[in-house]
C-alpha positions in Angstrom: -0.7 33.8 1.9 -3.1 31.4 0.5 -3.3 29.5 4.2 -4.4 33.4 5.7 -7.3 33.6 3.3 -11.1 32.3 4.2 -12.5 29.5 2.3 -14.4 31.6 -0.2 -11.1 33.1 -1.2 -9.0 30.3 -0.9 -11.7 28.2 -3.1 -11.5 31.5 -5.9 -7.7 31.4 -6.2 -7.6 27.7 -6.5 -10.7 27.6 -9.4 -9.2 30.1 -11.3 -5.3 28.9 -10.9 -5.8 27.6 -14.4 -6.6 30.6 -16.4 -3.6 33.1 -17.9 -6.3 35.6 -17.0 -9.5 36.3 -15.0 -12.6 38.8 -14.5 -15.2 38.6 -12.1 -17.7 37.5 -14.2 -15.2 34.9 -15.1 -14.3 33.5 -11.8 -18.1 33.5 -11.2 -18.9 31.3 -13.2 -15.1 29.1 -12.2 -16.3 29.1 -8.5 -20.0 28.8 -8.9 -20.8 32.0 -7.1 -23.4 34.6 -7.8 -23.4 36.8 -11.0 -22.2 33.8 -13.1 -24.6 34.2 -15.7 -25.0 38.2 -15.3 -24.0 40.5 -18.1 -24.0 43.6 -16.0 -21.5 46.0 -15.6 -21.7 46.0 -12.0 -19.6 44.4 -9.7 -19.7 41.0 -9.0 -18.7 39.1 -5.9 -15.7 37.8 -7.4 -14.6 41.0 -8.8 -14.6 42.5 -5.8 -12.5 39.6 -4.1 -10.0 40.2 -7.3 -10.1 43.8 -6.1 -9.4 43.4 -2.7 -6.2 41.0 -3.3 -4.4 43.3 -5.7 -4.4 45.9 -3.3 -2.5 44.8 -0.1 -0.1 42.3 -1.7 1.8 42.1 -4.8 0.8 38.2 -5.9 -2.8 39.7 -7.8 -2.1 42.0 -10.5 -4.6 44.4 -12.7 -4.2 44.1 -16.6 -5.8 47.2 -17.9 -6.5 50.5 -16.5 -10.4 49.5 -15.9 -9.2 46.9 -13.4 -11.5 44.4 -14.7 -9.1 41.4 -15.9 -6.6 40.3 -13.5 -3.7 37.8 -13.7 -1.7 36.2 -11.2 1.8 36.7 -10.4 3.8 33.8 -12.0 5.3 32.0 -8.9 1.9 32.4 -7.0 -0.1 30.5 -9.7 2.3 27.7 -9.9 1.7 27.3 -5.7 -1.9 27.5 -6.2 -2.0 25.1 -9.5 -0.3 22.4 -7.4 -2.3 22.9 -4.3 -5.0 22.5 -7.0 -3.6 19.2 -7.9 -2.7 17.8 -4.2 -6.3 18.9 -2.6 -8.7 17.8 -5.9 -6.5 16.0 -8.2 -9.8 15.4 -10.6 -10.6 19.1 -10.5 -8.8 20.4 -13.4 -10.9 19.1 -16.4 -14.1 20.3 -15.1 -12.4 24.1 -14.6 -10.9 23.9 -18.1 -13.9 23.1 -19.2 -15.9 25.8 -17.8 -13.0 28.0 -18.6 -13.0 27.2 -22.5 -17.3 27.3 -23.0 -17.2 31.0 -21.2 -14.0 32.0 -23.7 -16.1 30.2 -26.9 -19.1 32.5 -26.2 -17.3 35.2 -25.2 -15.7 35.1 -28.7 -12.1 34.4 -27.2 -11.5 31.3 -29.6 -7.5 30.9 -28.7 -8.1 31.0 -25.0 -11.5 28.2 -25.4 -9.1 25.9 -27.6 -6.1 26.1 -25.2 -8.7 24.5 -22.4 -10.2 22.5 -24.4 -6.7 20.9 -25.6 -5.4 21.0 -21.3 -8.9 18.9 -20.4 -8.3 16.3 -23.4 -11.0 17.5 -25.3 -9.0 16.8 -28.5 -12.3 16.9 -31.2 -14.2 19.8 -29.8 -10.6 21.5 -29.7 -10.0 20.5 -33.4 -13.4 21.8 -34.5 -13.3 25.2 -33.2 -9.7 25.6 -33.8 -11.2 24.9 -38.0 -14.1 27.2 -37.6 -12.1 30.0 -36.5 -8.9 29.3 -38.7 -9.8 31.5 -41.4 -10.4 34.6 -39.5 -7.6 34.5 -36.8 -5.1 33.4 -39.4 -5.5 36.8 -41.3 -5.7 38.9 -38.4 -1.7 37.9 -37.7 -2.4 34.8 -35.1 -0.8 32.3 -37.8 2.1 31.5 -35.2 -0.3 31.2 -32.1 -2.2 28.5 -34.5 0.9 27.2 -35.5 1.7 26.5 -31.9 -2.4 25.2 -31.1 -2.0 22.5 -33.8 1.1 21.3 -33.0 -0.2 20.8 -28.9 -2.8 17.6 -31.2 -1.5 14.3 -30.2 0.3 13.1 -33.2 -2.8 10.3 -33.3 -5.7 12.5 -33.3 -5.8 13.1 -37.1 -9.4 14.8 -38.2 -10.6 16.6 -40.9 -11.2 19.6 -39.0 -7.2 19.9 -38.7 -6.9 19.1 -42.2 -8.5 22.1 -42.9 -6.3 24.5 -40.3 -3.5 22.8 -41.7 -4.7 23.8 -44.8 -4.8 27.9 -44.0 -1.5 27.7 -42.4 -0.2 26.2 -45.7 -1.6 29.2 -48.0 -1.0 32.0 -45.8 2.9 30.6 -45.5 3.0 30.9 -49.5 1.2 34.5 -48.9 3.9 35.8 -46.5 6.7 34.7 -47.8 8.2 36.6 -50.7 8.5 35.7 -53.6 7.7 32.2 -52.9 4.6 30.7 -55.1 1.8 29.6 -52.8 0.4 26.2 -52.5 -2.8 26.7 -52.8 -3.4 23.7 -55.5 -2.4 20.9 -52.8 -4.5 23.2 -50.2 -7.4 22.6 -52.1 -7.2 19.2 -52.9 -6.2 18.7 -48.9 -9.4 20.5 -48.1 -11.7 18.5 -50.9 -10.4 15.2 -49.5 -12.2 15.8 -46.7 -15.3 13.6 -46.0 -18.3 15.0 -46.3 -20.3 13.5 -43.6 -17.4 14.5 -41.2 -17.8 18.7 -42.6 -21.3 18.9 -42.7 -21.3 22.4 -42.8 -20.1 25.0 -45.0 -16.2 25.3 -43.4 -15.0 23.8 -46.1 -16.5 25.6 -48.9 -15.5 28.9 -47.3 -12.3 27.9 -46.9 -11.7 26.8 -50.7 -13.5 30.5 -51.4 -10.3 32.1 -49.2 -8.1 29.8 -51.1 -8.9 30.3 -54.5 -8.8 34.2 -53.1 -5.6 34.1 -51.7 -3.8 32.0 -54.9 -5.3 34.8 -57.6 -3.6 37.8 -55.1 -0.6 35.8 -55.0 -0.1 35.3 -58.6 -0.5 39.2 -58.8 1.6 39.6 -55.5 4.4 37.8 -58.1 3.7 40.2 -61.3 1.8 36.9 -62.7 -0.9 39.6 -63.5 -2.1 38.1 -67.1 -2.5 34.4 -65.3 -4.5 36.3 -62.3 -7.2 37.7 -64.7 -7.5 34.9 -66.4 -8.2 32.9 -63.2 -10.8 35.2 -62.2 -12.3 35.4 -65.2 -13.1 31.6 -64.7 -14.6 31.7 -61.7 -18.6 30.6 -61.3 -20.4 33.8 -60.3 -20.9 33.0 -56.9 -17.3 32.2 -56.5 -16.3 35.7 -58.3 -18.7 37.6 -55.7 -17.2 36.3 -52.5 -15.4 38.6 -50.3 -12.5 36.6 -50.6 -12.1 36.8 -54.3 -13.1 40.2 -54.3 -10.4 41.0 -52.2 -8.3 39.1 -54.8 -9.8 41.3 -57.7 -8.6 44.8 -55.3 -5.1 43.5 -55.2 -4.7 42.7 -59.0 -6.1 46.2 -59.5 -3.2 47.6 -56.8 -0.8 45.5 -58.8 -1.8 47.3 -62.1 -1.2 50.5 -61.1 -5.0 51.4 -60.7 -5.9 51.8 -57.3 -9.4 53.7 -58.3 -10.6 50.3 -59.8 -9.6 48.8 -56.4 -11.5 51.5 -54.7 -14.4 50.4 -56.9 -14.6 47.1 -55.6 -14.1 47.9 -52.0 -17.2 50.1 -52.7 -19.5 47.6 -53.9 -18.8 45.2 -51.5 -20.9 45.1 -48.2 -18.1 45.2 -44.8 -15.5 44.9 -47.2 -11.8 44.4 -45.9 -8.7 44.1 -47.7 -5.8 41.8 -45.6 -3.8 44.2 -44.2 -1.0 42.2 -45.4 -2.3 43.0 -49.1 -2.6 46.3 -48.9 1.4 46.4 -48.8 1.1 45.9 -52.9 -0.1 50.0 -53.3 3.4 51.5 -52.0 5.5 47.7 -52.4 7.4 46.9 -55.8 5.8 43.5 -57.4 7.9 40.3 -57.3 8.2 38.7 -60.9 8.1 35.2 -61.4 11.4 35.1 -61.4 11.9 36.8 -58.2 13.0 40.1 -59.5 11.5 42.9 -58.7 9.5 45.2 -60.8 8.4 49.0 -60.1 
């Protein structure tokens, strides 16, 4: 099939062999054709190549009913990857890297780390994997980050995995029942960290989610009295973070007072309770012990 193609084609399958999935404005930019850099709903030249293999053959596939992302079929990509390989053998780290700066702007952070990881990028991998950590984490991607930090060689050991690492460890002690959460050796995991490597403020905002997460898992175990005495020692700008406020909702749920928690939703700005928390308003409490309480 791919031998029956013209070069434009051929050179479109090959570029974008590497990718799970592919738009036009995607494989723009992976072959260097027109429309790379063009926002615009309209068609570009690759799309409309992607559109005119899925129709007469059964190797290009749509993903959605817009018929704007398209994958290939499984057997057909492994052909094309090694032709890939046999024709330009040092092709494949360029394209990733294309490939993971058009997810990273794009917002797509799994997909930009997974190329970054396949072209040996190992650093810029680890960074973004630790600036996204604490939102993909909660949103139920633990296990896909899970699977992303354990693709590091065992030898590249940053700070910026520290602190992934770190996430994984707090939202395991959130998750599973019952079990207290190690959020103490998170924190002290995290503040080991050296400065001049996390010049930015990661690392503070990932304490904030920690010390958030521990004060909703004391109340997640019916260690309500221990909770509010937790939060009640908090600086101020520690006590009006979203994370801790989140925190404060759940103790509230915990207590049997769900208008209080409807109180703090309402004062903070884009507020969000973890969807995982909300569980606590219809869920019995775990005790200390383990037992259950109504």
């Amino acid at each position: 099939m791919l031998e029956r193609q013209p070069a434009h084609v051929q050179r479109l399958l090959l570029n974008t062999s590497l990718l799970e999935r592919v738009n036009g404005q995607l494989a723009d930019l992976m072959t260097g054709s027109s429309g790379s850099d063009s926002e615009s709903e309209s068609e570009s030249e690759s799309e409309k190549m992607l559109l005119d293999l899925e129709d007469p053959n059964a190797f290009v596939f749509s993903m959605d009913p817009e018929r704007t992302w398209f994958r290939y079929h499984q057997l057909f990509g492994e052909l094309l990857r090694l032709e890939l390989r046999t024709t330009a053998p040092g092709e494949a780290p360029r394209l990733h890297r294309l490939a993971a700066r058009w997810f990273s702007h794009h917002g797509e952070a799994i997909d930009a780390v997974r190329h970054m990881q396949a072209a040996g990028d190992w650093m810029d991998a680890a960074r973004l994997l630790a600036d996204h950590s604490f939102s993909l984490i909660p949103d139920g991607h633990s296990e896909t980050i899970q699977t992303l930090l354990r693709a590091f060689p065992r030898g590249v050991l940053t700070d910026d995995l520290a602190l992934a690492h770190a996430m994984l460890d707090v939202v395991h002690g959130w998750h599973v029942a019952c079990e207290p959460c190690p959020a103490p050796r998170c924190v002290a995991r995290i503040q080991r960290c050296r400065a001049d490597a996390v010049v930015d403020d990661r690392r503070a905002r990932i304490i904030r989610t920690v010390t958030g997460w521990t004060l909703a898992t004391k109340a997640r175990l019916g260690m309500l009295d221990e909770a509010r005495a937790s939060l009640a020692g908090l600086s101020v700008e520690q006590a009006v973070s979203g994370e801790v406020c989140n925190a404060a909702a759940v103790i509230h749920l915990a207590e049997g007072d769900p208008t209080a928690a409807l109180g703090v939703v309402d004062n903070v700005p884009m507020f969000r309770i973890l969807s995982s928390m909300t569980s606590l308003s219809s869920s019995p409490i775990c005790s200390p012990r383990g037992r259950t309480v109504s």
